[in-house]
PDB file of N, CA, C and O in Angstrom:
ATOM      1  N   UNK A   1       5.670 143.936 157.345  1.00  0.00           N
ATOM      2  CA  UNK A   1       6.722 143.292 158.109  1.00  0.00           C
ATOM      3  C   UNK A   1       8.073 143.721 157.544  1.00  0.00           C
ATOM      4  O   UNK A   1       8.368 143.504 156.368  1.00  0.00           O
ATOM      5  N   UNK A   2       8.803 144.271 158.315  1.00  0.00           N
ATOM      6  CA  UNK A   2      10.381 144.634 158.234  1.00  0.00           C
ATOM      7  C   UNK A   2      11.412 143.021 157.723  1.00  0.00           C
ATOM      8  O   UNK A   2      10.954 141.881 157.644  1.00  0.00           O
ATOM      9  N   UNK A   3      12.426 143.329 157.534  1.00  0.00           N
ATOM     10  CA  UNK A   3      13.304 142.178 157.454  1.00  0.00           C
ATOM     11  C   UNK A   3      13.599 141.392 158.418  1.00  0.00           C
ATOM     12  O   UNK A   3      14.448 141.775 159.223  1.00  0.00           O
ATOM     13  N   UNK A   4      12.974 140.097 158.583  1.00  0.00           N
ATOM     14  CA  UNK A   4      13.446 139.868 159.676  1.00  0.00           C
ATOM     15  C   UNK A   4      15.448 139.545 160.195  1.00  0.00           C
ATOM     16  O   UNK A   4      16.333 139.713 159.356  1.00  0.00           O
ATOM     17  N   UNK A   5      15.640 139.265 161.096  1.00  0.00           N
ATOM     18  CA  UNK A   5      17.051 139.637 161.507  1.00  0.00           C
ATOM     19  C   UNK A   5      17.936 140.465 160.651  1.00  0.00           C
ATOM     20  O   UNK A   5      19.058 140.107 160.294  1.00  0.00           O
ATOM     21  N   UNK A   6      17.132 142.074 160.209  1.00  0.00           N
ATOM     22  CA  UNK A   6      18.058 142.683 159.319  1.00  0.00           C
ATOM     23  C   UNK A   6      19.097 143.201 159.932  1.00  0.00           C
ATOM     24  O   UNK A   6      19.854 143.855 159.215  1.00  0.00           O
ATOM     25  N   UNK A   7      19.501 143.051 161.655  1.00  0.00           N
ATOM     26  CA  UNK A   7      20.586 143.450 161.984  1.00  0.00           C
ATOM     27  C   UNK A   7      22.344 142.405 161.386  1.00  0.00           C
ATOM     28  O   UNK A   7      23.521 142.766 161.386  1.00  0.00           O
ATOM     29  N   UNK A   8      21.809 141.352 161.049  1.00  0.00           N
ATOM     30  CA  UNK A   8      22.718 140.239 160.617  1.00  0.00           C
ATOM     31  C   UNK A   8      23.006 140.301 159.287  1.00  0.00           C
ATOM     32  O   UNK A   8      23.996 139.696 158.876  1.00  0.00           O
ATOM     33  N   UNK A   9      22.162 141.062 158.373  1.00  0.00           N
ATOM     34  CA  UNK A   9      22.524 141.037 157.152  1.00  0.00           C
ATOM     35  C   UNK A   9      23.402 141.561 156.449  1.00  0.00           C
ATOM     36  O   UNK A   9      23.418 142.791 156.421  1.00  0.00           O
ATOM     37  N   UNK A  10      24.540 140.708 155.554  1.00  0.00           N
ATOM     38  CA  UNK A  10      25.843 141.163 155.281  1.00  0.00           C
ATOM     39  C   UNK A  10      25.405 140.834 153.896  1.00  0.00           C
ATOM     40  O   UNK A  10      24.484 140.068 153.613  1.00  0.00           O
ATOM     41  N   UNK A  11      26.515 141.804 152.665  1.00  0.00           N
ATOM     42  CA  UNK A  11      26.151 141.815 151.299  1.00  0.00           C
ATOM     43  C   UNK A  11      28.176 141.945 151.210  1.00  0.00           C
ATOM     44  O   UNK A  11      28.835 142.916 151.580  1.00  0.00           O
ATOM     45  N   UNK A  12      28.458 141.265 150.898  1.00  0.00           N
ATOM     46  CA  UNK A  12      29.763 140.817 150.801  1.00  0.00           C
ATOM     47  C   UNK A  12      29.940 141.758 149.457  1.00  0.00           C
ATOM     48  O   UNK A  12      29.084 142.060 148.626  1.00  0.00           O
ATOM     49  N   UNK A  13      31.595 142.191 149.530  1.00  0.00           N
ATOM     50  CA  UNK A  13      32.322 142.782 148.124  1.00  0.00           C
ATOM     51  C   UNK A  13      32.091 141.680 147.059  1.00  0.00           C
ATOM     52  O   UNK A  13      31.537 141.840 145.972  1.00  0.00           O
ATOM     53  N   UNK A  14      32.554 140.663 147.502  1.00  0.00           N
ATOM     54  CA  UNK A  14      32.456 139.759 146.672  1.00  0.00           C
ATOM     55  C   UNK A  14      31.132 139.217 145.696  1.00  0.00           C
ATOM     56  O   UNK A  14      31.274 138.876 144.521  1.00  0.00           O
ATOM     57  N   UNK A  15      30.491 139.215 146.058  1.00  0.00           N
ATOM     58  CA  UNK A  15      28.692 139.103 145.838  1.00  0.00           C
ATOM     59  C   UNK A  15      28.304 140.349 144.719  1.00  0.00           C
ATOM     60  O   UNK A  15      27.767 140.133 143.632  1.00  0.00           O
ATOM     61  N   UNK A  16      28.666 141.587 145.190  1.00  0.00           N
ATOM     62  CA  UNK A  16      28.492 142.824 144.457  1.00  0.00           C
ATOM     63  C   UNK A  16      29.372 142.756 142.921  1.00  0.00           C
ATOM     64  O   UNK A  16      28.916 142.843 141.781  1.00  0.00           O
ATOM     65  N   UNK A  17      30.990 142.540 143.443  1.00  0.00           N
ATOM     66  CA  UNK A  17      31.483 142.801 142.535  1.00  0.00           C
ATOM     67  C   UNK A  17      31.625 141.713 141.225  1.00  0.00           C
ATOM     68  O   UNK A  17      31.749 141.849 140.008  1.00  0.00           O
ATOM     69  N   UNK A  18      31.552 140.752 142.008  1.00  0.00           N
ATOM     70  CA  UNK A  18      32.067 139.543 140.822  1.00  0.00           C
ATOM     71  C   UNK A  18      30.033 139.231 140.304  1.00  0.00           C
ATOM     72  O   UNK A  18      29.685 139.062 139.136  1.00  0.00           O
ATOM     73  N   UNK A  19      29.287 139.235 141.215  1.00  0.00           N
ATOM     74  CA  UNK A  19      27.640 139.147 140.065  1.00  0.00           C
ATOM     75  C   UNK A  19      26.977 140.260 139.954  1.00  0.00           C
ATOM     76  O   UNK A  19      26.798 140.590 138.782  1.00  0.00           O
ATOM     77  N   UNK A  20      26.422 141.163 140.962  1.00  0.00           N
ATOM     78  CA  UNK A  20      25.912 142.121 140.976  1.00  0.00           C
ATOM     79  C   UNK A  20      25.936 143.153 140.110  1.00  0.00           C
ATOM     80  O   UNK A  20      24.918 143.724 139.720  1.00  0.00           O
ATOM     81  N   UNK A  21      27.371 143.515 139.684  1.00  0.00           N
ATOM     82  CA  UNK A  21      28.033 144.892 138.861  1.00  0.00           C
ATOM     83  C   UNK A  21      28.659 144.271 137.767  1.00  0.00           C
ATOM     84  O   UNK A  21      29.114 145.072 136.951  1.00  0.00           O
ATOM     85  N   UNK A  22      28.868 142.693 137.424  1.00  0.00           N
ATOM     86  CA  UNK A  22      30.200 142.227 136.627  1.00  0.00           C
ATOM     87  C   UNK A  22      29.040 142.004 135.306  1.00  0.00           C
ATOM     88  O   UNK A  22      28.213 141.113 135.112  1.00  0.00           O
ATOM     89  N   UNK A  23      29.356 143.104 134.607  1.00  0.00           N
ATOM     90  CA  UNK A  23      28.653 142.817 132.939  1.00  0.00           C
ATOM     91  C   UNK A  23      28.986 141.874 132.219  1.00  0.00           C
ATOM     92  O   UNK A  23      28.688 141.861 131.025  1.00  0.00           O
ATOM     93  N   UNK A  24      29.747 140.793 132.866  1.00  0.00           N
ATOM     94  CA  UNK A  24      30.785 139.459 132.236  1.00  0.00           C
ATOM     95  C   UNK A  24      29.967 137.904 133.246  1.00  0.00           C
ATOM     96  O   UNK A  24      30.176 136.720 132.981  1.00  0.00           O
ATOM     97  N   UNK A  25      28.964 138.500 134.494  1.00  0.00           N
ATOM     98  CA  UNK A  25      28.709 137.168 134.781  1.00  0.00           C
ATOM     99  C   UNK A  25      27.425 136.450 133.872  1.00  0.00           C
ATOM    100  O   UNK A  25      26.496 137.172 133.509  1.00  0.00           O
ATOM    101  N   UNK A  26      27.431 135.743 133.708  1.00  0.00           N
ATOM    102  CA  UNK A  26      26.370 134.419 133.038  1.00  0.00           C
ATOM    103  C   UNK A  26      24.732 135.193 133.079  1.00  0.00           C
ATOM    104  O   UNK A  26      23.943 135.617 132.235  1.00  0.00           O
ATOM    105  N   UNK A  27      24.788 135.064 134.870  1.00  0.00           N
ATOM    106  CA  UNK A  27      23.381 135.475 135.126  1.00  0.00           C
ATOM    107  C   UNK A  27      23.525 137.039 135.995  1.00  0.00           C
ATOM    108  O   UNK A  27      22.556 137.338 136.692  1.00  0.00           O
ATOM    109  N   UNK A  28      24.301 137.678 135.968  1.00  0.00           N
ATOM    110  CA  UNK A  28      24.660 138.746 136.837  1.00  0.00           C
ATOM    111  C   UNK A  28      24.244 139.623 136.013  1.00  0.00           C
ATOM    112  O   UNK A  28      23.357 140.441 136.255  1.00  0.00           O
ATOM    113  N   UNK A  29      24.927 139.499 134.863  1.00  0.00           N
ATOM    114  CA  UNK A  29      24.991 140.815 133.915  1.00  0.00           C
ATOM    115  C   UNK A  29      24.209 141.263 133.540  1.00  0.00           C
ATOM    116  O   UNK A  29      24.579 142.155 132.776  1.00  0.00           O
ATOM    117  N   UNK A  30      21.989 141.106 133.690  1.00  0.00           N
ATOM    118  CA  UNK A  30      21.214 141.925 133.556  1.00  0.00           C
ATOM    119  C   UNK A  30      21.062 142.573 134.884  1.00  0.00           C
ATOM    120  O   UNK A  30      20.773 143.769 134.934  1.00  0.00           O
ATOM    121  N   UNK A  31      21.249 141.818 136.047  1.00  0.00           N
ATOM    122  CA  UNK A  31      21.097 142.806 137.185  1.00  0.00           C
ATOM    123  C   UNK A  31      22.416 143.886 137.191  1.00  0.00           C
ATOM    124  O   UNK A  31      22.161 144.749 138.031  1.00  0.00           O
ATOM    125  N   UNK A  32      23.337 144.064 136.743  1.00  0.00           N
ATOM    126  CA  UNK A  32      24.925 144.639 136.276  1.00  0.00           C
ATOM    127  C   UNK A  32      24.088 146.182 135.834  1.00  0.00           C
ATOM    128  O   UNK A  32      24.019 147.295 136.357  1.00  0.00           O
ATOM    129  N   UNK A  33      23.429 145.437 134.372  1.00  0.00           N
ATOM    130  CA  UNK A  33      23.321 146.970 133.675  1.00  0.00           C
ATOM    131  C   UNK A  33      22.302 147.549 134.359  1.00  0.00           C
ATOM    132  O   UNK A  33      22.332 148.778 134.285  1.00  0.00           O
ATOM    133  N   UNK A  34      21.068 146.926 135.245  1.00  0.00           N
ATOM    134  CA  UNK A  34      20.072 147.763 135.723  1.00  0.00           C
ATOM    135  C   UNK A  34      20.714 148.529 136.720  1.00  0.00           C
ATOM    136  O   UNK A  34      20.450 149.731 136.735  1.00  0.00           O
ATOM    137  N   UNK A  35      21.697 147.971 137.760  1.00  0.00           N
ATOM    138  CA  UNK A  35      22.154 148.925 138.673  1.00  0.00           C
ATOM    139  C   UNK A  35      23.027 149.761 137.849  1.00  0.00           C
ATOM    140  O   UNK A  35      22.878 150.978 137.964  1.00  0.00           O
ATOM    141  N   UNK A  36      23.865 149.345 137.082  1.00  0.00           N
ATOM    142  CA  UNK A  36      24.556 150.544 136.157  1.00  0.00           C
ATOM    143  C   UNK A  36      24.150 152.098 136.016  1.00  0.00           C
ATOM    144  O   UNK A  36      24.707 153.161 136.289  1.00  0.00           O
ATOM    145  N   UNK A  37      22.795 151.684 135.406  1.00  0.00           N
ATOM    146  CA  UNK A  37      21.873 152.881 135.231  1.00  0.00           C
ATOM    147  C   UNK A  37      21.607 154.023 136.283  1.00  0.00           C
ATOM    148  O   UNK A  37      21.207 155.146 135.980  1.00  0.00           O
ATOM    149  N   UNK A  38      21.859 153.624 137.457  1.00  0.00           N
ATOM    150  CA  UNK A  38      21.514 154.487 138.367  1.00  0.00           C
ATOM    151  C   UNK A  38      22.531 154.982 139.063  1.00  0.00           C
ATOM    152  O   UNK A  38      22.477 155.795 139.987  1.00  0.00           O
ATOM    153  N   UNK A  39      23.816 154.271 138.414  1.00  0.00           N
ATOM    154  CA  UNK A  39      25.610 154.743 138.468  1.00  0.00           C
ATOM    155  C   UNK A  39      26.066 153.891 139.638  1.00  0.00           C
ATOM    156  O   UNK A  39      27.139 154.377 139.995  1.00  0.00           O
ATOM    157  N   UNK A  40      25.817 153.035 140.272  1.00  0.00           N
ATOM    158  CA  UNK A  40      26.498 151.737 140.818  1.00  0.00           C
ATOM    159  C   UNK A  40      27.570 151.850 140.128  1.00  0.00           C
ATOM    160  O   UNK A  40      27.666 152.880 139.461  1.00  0.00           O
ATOM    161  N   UNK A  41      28.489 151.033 140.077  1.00  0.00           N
ATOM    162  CA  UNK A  41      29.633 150.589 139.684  1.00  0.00           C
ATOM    163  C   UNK A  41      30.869 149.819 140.239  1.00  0.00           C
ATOM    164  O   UNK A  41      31.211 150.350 141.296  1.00  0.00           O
ATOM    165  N   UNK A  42      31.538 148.932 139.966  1.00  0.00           N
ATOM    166  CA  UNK A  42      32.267 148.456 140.523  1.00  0.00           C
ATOM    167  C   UNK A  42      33.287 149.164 141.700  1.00  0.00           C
ATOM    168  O   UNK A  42      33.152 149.226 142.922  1.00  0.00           O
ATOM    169  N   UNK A  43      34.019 149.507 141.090  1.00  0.00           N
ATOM    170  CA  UNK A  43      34.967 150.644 141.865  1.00  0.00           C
ATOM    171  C   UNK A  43      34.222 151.521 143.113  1.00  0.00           C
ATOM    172  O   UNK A  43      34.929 152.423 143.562  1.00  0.00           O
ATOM    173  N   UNK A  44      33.397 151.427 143.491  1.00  0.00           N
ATOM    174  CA  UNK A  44      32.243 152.429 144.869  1.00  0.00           C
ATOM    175  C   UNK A  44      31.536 151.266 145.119  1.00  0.00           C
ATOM    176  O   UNK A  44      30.542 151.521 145.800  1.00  0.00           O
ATOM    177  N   UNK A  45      31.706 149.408 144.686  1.00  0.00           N
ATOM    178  CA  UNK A  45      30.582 148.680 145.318  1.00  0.00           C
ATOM    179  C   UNK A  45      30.125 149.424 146.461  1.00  0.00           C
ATOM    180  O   UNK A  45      28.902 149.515 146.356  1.00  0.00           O
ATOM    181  N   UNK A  46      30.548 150.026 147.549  1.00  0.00           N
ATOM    182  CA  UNK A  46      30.340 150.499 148.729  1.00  0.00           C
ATOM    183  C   UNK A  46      29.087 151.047 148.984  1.00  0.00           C
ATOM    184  O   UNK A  46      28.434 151.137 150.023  1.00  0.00           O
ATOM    185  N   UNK A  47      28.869 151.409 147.801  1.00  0.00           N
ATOM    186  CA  UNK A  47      27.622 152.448 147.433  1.00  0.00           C
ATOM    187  C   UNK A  47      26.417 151.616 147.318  1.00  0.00           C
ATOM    188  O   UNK A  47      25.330 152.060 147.686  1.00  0.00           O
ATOM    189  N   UNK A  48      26.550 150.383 146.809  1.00  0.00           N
ATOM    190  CA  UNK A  48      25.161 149.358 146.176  1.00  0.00           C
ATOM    191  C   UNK A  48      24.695 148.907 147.153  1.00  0.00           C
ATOM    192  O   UNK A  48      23.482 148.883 147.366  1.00  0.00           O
ATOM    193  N   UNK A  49      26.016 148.239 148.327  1.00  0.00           N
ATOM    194  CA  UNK A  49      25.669 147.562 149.581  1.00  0.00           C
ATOM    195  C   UNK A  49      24.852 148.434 150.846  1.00  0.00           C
ATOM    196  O   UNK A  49      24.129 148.008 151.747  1.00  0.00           O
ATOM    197  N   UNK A  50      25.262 149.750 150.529  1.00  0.00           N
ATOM    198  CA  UNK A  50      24.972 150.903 151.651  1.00  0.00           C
ATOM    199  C   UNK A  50      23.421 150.753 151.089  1.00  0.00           C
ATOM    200  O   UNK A  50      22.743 150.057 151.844  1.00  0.00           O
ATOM    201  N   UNK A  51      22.573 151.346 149.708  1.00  0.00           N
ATOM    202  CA  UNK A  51      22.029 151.184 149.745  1.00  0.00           C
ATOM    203  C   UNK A  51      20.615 149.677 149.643  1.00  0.00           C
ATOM    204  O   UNK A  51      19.469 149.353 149.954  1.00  0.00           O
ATOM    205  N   UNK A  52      21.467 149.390 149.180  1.00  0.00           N
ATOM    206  CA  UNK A  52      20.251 147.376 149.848  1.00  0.00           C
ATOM    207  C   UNK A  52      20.286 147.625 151.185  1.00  0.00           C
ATOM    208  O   UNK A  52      19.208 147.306 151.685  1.00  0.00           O
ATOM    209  N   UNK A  53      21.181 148.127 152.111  1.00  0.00           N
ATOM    210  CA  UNK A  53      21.278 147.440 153.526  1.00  0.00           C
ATOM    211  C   UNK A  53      20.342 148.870 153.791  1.00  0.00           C
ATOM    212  O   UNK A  53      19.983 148.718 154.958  1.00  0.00           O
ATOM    213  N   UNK A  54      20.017 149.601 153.523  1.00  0.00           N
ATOM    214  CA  UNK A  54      19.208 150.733 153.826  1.00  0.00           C
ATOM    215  C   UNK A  54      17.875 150.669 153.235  1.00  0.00           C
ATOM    216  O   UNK A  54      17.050 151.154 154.010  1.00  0.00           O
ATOM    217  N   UNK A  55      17.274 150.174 151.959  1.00  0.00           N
ATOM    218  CA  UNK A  55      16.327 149.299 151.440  1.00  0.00           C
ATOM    219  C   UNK A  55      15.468 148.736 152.345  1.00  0.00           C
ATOM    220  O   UNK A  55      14.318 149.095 152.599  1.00  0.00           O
ATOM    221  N   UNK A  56      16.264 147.589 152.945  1.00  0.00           N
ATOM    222  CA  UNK A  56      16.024 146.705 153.941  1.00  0.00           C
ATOM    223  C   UNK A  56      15.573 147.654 154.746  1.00  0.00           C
ATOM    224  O   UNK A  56      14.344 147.726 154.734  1.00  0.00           O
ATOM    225  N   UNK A  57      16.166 148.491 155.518  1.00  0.00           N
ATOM    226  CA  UNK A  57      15.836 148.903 156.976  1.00  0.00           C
ATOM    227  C   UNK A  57      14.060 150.177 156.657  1.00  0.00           C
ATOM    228  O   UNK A  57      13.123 150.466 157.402  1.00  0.00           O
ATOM    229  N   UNK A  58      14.313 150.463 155.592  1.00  0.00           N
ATOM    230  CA  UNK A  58      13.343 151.788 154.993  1.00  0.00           C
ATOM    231  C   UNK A  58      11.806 150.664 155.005  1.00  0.00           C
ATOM    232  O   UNK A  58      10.841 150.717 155.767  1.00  0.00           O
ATOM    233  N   UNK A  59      12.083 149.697 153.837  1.00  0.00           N
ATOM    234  CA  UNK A  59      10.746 149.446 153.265  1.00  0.00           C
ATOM    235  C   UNK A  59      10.501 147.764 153.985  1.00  0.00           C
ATOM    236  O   UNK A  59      11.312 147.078 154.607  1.00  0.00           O
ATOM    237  N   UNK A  60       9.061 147.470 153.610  1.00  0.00           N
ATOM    238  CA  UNK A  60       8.362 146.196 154.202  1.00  0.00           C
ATOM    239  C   UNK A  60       8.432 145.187 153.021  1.00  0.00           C
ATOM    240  O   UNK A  60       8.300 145.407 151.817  1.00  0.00           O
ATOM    241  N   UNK A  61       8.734 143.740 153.838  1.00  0.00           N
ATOM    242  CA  UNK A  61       8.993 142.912 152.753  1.00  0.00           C
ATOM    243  C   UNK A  61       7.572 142.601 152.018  1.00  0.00           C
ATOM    244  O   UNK A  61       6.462 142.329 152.476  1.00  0.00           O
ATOM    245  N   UNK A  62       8.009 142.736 150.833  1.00  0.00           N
ATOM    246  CA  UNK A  62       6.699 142.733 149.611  1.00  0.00           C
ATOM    247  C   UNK A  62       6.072 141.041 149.889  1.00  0.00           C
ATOM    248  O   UNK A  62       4.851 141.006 150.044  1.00  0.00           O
ATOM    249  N   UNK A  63       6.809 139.661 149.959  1.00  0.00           N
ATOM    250  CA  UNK A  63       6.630 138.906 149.398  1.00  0.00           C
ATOM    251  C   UNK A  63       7.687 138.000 150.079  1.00  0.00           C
ATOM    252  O   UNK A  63       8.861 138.265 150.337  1.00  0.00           O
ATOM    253  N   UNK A  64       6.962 136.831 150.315  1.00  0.00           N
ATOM    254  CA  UNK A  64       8.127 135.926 151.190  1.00  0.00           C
ATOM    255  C   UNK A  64       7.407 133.868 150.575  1.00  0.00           C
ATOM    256  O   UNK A  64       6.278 133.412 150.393  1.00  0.00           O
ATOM    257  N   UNK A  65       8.731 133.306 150.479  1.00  0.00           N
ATOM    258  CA  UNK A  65       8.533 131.728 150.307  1.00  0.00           C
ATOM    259  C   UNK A  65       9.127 131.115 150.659  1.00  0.00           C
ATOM    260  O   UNK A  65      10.313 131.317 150.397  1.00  0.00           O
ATOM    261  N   UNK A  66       8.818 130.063 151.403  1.00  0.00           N
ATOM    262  CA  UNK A  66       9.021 129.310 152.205  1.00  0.00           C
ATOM    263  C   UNK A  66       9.512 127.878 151.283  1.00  0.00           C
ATOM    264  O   UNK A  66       8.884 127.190 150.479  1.00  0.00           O
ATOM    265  N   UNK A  67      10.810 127.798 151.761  1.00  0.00           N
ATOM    266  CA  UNK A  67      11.946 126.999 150.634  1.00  0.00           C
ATOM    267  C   UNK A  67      12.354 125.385 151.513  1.00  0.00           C
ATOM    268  O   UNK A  67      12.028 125.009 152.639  1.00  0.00           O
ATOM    269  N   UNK A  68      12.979 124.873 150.706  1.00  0.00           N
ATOM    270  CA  UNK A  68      13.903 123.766 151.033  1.00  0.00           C
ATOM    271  C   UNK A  68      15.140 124.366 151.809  1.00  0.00           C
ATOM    272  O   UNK A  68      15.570 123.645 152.710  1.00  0.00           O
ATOM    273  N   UNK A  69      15.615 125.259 151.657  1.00  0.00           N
ATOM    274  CA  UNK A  69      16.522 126.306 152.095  1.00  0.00           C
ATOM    275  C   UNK A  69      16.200 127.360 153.359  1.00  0.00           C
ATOM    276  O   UNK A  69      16.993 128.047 154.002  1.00  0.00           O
ATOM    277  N   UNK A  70      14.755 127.235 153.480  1.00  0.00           N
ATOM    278  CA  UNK A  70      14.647 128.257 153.984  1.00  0.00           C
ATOM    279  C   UNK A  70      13.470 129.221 153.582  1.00  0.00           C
ATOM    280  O   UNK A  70      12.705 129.037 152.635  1.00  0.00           O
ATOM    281  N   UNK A  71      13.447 130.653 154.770  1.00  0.00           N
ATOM    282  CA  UNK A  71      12.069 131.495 153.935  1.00  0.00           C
ATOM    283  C   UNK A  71      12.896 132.364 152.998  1.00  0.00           C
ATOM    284  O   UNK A  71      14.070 132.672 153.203  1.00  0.00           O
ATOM    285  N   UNK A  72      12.331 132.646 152.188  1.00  0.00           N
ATOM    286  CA  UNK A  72      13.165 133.514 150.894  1.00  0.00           C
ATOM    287  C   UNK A  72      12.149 134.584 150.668  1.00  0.00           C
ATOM    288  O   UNK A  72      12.340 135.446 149.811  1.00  0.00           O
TER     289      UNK A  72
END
């Protein structure tokens, strides 16, 4: 199964830059250095979001749970 409504899915600058890439957030900063490694970086977020949102469209979701929130 594909993502469902992956035409709606947005990955905000904000999201990327301040947890995703920021080696300074709390809980960000191991996902920071793993994308690091593969040359992400703040300054090109452009680059991290292009590829998740292409992720999404390529591969099948591994694994899905069904939340208080929602399916995750």
């Amino acid at each position: 199964m594909k993502l469902p409504n992956r035409e709606n899915a947005r990955v905000s600058e904000q999201k990327i830059t301040a947890y995703l890439l920021s080696m300074t957030h709390p809980t960000g900063r191991d996902k920071a250095a793993f994308f690091w490694k593969f040359g992400f970086a703040p300054e090109n977020w452009q680059l991290l979001r292009d590829a998740l949102l292409q992720h999404a469209d390529i591969h099948e979701v591994a694994a899905s749970e069904d939340t208080l929130f929602g399916m995750w």
